[in-house]
N, C-alpha and C positions, 0 to 999 in steps of 0.2 A: 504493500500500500504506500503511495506516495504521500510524505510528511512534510517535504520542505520542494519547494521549485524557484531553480533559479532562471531569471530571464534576461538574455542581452538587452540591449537599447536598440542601437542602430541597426536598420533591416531586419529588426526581429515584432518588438513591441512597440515599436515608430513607425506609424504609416509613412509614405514619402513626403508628409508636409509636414515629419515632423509632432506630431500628435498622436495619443495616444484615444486609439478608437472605443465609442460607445461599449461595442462588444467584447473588447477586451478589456476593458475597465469594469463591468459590469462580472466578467467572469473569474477573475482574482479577486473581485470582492466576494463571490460565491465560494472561491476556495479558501478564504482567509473565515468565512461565516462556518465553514466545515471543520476548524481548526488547523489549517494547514497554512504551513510558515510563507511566505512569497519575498523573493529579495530580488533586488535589482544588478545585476552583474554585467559592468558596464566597462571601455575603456573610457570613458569620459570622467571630467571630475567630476566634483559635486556640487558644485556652481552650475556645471551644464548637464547634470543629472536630473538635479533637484526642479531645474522650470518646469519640462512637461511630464513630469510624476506628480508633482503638485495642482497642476493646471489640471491634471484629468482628477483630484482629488483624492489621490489614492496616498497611503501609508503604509513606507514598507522602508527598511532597511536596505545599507549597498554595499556591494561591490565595486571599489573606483579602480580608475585608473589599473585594470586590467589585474588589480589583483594589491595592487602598492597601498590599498588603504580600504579599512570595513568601518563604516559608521552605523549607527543604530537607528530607530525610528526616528529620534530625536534631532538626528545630525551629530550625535555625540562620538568623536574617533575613537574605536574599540581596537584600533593596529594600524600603525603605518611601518613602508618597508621600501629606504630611499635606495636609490642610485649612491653607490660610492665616489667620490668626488675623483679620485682618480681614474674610474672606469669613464666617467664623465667627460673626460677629458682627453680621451682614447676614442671617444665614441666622436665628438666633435668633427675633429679633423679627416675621419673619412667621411661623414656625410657632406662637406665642405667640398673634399678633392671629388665626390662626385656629384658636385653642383646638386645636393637634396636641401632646401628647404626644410629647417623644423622650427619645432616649439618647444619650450623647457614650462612642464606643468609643478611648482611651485605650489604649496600650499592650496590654493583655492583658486590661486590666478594662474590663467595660463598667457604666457610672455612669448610676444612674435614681433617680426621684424616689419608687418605688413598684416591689417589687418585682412588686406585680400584673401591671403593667404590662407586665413583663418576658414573666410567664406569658403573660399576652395575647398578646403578639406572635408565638409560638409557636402557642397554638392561631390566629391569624388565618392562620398559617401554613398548617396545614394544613386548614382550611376554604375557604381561596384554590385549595386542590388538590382541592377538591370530594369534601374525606376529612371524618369525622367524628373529632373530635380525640379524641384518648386523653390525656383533663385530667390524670386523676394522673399519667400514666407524665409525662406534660410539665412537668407541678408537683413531679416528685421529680426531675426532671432539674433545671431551674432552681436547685431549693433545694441540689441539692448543689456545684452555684456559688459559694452563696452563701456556703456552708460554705468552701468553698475561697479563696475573697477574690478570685475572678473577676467575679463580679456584687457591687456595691455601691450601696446606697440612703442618698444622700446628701438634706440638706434646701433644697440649692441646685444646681443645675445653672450657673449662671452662675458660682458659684466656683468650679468647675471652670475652667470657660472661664478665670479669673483665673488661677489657677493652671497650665493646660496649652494656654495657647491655641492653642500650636504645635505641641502634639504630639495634635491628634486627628485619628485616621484618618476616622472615618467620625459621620453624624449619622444618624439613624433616628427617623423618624417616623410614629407612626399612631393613625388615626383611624375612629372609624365613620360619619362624616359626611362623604360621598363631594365634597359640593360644597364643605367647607372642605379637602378635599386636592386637589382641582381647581383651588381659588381659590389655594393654597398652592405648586403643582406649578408654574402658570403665572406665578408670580412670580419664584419661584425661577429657571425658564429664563429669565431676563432676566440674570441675574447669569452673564460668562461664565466667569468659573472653576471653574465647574462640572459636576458629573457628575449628574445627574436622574434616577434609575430607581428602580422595585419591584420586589419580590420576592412581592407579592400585592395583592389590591384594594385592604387598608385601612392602606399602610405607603407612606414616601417612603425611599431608599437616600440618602443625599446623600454625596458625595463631591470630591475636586478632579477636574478635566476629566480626568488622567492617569490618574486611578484607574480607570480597566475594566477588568473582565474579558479584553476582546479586544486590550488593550494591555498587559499584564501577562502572555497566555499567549502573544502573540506576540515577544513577548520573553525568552522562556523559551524555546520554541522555536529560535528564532535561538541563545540560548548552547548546546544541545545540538544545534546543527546539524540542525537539523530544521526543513522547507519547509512551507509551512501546507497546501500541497496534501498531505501527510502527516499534520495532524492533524484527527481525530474531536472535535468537541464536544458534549455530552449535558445540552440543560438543560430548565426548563418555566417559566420566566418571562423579566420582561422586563430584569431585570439579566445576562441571560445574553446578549441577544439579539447584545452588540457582540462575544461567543468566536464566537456559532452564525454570522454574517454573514462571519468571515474565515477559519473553516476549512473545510477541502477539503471534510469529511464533518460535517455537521449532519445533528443528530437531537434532533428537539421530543418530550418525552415525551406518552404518549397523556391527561395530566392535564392539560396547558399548554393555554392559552388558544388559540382560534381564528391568532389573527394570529400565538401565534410557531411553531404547526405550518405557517401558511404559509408563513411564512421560512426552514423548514430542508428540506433537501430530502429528509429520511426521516423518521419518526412513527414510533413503536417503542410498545412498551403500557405502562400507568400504574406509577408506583411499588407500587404494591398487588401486582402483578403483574410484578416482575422487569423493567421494563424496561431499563433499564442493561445487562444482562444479556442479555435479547433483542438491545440491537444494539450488543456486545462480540463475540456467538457469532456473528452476520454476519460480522461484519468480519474474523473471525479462520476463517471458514467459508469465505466470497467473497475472503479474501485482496485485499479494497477496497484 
């Protein structure tokens, strides 16, 4: 029986405008009304977590930043788990020699050298979903970040680093030049304190080796006593792939890439189309 389900964000429980639909707000509240745990397992921080979790009304616990940080209903940090300044510093100058673009996620702010960039990452987001991006609704999102003093467009990214080198979560990287993040990808897995994944074709997650998904929910688990044969996880890329691999009930949404619907043992239908939702109402149907 499913106790605890964790769900990505992006392409998963985010339609492409960014919202979180009637019927899947509606049916997490039906498994949270059943007693079953519901958390949000996201690469995003909690600055860009918290808007449309809150905006569809729901309350739940997270997963940030791919694994580098669990906060509770309240917002309250239960773990954080940074980048070491020296891996930091290693990681820099190859995304630089292959002309990638990133961002240093920083307590709550995430720090960029252009807010475009920011926008980008967002529509690359949902063009990786095989969605047609909704630019404004995604450029009025970012900008009201920016408003907020969550997103900040600085004219160095390395003072940063000077300034916070021990305290960043997460690096993000991306590019549209697939073999400069190939050549980028493959250097990177050479350094081992590291965590190497995406969240779409033309982005890098970088993170420390602890920071996963699948280690952060399996640890969450454990403090609520709850056996991973008990938890449902619900993702559509490949930062997801190390929750989808150790729990009991995986489910690749019907947008996710070939290899990670092979890795999970159910395919549910695309964000467009409630799937979150489609295999919430199984599990609480089949009593999984």
């Amino acid at each position: 029986m499913v106790r605890l389900i964790a769900i990505d964000m992006d392409g998963t429980i985010l339609s492409p405008d960014q919202t979180i639909s009637t019927k899947n707000k509606e049916t997490i509240l039906e498994a949270q009304s059943n007693g079953i745990e519901v958390v949000i397992a996201t690469g995003r921080s909690y600055a860009e977590a918290l808007f449309p979790i809150s905006d569809a009304g729901l309350t739940v616990p997270f997963i940030l930043l791919n694994g580098a940080e669990v906060r509770n209903e309240d917002g309250d940090l239960l773990s954080a788990t940074y980048l070491t300044e020296s891996d930091v510093k290693k990681v820099i100058p190859i995304l630089e020699k292959e002309s990638i673009d990133y961002q240093l996620f920083v307590g709550k702010t995430v720090y960029t050298k252009s807010i475009e960039d920011q926008i980008d990452t967002f529509i690359q987001l949902a063009v990786a979903a095989n969605q047609v991006p909704p630019v404004d609704e995604i450029r009025e999102e970012v900008m009201n970040r920016v408003e907020k003093g969550f997103v900040q467009e600085v004219p160095s990214l390395r003072q940063i680093v000077n300034q916070h080198g021990e305290e960043i979560y997460k690096i993000f990287g991306t590019s549209f030049n697939k073999v400069h993040l190939d050549n980028a990808r493959e250097k990177l897995k050479l350094l081992p304190g590291l965590a190497v994944s995406s969240s779409g074709a033309g982005n890098l997650e970088i993170t420390n080796i602890n920071a996963q998904k699948g280690i952060a929910l399996e640890q969450y688990a454990k403090m609520k006593g709850i056996s991973m044969d008990e938890v449902m996880a619900i993702g559509d890329n490949y930062n997801d792939l190390s929750m989808l691999k150790i729990a009991g009930h995986s489910v690749a949404m019907g947008n996710a890439p070939a290899e990670i619907q092979e890795a999970c043992k159910t395919v549910t239908t695309t964000n467009e189309f409630d799937g979150v939702a489609t295999a919430i109402e199984s599990a609480l149907r089949l009593k999984i």
